[in-house]
C-alpha positions as a Markdown table, in Angstrom:
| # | Residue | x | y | z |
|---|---|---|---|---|
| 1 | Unk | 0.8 | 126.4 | 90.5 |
| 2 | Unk | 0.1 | 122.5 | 91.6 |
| 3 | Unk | 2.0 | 119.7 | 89.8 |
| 4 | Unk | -1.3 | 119.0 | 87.7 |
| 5 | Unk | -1.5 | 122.5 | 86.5 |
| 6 | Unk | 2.3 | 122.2 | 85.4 |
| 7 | Unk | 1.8 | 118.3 | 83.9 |
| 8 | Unk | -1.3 | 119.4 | 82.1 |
| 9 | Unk | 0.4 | 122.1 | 80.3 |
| 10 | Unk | 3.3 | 119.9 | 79.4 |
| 11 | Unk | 1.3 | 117.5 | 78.2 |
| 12 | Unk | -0.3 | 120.2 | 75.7 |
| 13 | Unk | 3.1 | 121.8 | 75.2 |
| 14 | Unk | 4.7 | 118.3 | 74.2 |
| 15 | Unk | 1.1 | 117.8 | 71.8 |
| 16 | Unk | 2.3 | 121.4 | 70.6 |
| 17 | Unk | 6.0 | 120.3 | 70.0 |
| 18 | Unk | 4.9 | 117.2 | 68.1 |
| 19 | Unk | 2.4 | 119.2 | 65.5 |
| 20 | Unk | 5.2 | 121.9 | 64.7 |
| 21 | Unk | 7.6 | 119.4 | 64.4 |
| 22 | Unk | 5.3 | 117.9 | 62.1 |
| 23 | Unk | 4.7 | 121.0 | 60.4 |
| 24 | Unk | 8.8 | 121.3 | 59.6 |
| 25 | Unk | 9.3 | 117.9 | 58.4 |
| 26 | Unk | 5.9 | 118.1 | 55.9 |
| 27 | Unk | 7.3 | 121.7 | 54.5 |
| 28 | Unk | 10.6 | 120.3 | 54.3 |
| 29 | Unk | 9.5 | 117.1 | 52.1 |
| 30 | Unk | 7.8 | 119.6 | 49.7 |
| 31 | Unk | 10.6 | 122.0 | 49.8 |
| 32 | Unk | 12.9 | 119.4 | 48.3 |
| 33 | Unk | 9.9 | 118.1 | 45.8 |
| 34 | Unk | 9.4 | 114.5 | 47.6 |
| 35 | Unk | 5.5 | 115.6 | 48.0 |
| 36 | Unk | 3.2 | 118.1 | 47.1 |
| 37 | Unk | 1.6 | 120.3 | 49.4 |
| 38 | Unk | -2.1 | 118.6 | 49.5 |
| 39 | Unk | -0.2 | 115.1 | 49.4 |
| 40 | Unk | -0.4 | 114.2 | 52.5 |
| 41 | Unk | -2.7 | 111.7 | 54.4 |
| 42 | Unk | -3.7 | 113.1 | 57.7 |
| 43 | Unk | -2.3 | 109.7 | 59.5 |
| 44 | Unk | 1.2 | 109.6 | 57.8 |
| 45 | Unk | 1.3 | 106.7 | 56.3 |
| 46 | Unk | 2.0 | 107.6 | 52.7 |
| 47 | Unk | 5.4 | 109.6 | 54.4 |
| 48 | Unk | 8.4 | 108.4 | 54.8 |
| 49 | Unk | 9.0 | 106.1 | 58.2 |
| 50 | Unk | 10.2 | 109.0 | 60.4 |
| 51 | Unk | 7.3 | 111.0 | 59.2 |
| 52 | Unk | 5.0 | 108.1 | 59.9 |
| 53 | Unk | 5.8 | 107.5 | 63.4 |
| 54 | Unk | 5.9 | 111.0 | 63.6 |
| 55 | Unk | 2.5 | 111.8 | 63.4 |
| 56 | Unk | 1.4 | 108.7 | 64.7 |
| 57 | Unk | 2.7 | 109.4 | 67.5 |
| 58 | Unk | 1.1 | 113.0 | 68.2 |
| 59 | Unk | -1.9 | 111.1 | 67.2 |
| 60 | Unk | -1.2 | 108.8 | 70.1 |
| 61 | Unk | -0.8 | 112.0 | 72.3 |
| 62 | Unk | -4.3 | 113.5 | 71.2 |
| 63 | Unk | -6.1 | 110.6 | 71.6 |
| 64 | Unk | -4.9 | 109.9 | 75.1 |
| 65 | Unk | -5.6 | 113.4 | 75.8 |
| 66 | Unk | -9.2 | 112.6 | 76.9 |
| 67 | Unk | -8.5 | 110.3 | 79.4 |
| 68 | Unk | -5.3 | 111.7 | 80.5 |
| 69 | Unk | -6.0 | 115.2 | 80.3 |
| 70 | Unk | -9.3 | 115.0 | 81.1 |
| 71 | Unk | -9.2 | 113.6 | 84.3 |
| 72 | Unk | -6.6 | 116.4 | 85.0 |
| 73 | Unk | -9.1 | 118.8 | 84.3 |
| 74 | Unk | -11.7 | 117.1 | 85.8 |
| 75 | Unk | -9.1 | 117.8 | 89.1 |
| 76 | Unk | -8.7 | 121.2 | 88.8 |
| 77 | Unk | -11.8 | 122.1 | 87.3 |
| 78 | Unk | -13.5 | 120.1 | 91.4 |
| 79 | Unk | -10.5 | 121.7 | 93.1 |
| 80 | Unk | -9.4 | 118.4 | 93.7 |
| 81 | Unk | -6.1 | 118.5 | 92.4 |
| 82 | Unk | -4.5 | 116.6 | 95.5 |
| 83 | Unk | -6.0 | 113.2 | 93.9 |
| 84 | Unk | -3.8 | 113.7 | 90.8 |
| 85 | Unk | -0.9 | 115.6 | 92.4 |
| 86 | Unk | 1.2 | 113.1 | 93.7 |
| 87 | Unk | 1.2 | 111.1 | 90.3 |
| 88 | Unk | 0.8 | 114.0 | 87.2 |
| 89 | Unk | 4.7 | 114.2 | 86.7 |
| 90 | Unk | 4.8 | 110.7 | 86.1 |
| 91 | Unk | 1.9 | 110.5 | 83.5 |
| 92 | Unk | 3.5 | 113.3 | 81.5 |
| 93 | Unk | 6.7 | 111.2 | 82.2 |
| 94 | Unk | 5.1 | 108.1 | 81.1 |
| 95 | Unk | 3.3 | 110.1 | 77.9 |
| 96 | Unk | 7.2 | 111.5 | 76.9 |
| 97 | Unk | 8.2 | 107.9 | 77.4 |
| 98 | Unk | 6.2 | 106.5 | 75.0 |
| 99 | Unk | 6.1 | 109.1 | 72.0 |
| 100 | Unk | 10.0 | 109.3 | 71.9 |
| 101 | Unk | 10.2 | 105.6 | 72.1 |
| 102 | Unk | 7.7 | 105.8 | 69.0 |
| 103 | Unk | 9.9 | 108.5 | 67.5 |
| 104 | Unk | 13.4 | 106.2 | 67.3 |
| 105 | Unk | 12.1 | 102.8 | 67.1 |
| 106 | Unk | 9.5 | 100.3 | 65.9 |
| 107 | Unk | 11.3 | 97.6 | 66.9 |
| 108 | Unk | 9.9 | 94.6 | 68.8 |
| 109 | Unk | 11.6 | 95.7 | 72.1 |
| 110 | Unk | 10.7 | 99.5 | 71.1 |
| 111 | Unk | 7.0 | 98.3 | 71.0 |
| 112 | Unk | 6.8 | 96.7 | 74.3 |
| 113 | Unk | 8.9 | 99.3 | 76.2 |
| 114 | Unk | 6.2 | 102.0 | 74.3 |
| 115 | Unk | 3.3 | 99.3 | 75.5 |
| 116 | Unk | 4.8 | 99.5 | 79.4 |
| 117 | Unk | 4.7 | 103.3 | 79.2 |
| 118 | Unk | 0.9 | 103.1 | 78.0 |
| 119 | Unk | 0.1 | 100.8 | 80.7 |
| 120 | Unk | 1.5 | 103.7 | 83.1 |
| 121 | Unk | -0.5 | 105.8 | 81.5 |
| 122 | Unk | -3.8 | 103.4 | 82.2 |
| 123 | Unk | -2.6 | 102.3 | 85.5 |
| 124 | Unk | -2.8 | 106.0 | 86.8 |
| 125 | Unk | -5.7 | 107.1 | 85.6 |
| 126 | Unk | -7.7 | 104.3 | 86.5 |
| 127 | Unk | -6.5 | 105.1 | 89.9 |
| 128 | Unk | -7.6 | 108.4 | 89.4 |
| 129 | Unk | -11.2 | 107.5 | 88.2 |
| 130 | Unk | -11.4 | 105.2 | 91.6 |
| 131 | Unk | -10.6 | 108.1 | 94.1 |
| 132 | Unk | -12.9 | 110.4 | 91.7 |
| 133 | Unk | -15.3 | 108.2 | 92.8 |
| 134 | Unk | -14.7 | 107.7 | 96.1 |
| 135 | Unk | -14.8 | 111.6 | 96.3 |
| 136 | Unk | -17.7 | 112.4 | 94.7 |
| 137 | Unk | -20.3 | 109.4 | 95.6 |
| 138 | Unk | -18.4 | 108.7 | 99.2 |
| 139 | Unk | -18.3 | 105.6 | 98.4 |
């Protein structure tokens, strides 16, 4: 396995983590009768903050799956894996960063250190989508 095979998965395996996780802290809130079952919005924002950022922040990690995932796919799927080799660990690196970041704080610094990781996260794959180019046009 290549280091974008191994990043993609735990990219899916941290998405994975976030919606059981999820799962727990929902069934626990009805277990102790602060919600009913079919009382929840899909977002979180009628839960409590935790539980808020909670989800917001595996909603973060689905949403930046087509960019970020994508384009890893997009690698393996060309057999062009050695353009997003050298920098998959740090995009799942960068896409941790940022959703545990969201998960303790919501804090002003918490935002922008969150915001940094994102921009990791935009830096890289726009790198990506220029040597994609440059491969498949021969630009």
């Amino acid at each position: 396995m290549n280091d974008t095979i191994f990043s993609l998965l735990g990219y899916i395996s941290w998405i994975l983590f976030l919606l059981i996780f999820i799962a727990i802290y929902r069934t626990l809130l009805v277990m102790k009768k602060q919600k009913e079952p079919n009382g929840f919005k899909s977002d979180g924002s009628d839960s409590p903050p935790f539980g808020e950022r909670l989800s917001r922040a595996m909603g973060n990690c689905v949403e930046s799956f087509s960019f970020n995932g994508g384009l890893m796919l997009l690698a393996l799927a060309t057999n062009s894996a050695v353009i997003t080799n050298g920098l998959a660990w740090f995009l799942l690196a960068a896409r941790l960063g940022q959703s545990i970041i969201h998960l303790i704080s919501t804090s002003v610094l918490a935002v922008q250190i969150r915001f940094v990781f994102f921009l990791i996260q935009i830096g890289i794959c726009c790198f990506w989508v220029v040597k994609f180019f440059y491969k498949f046009l021969g630009a």
